[in-house]
C-alpha positions, 0 to 999 in steps of 0.5 A: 658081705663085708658089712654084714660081716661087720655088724655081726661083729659089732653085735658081738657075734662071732662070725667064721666059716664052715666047710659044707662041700661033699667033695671039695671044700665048698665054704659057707658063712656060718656064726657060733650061737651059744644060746638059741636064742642067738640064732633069731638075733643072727637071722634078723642081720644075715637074712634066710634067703636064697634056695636053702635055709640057715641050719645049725651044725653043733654050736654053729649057725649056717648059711649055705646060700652065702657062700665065701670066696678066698678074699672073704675068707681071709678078712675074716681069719685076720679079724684081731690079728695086728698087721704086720 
């Protein structure tokens, strides 16, 4: 998911992460779409597939089928931070 996540930044997306967990916090893969148009761009790098379909939740592109473990989520917290 590392390099998925890397050329999504390499094309200028910004990628975080969305809390999609009824109960629990249950964290998906998701990018900020400014434009709709972004939302083709963002699928034809991540891809639809898996059980559920991509869904847009304010300004953000989900992907419920890609889910982020602890090691994913911190890589991408860290992106732009300078390492001490």
């Amino acid at each position: 998911m590392k390099e998925m996540i890397d050329e999504l930044r390499a094309c200028e997306h910004w990628v975080t992460v969305c809390d999609i967990g009824k109960v629990n916090a249950e964290f998906a893969l998701a990018v900020v779409i400014d434009e709709p148009i972004d939302i083709w761009y963002v699928a034809s790098i991540v891809g639809t597939g898996g059980v559920t379909s991509p869904f847009v939740l304010g300004n953000l592109l989900v992907f419920p089928h890609l889910r982020i473990n602890a090691e994913t989520y911190e890589y991408i917290c860290a992106y732009g931070k300078d390492p001490d």
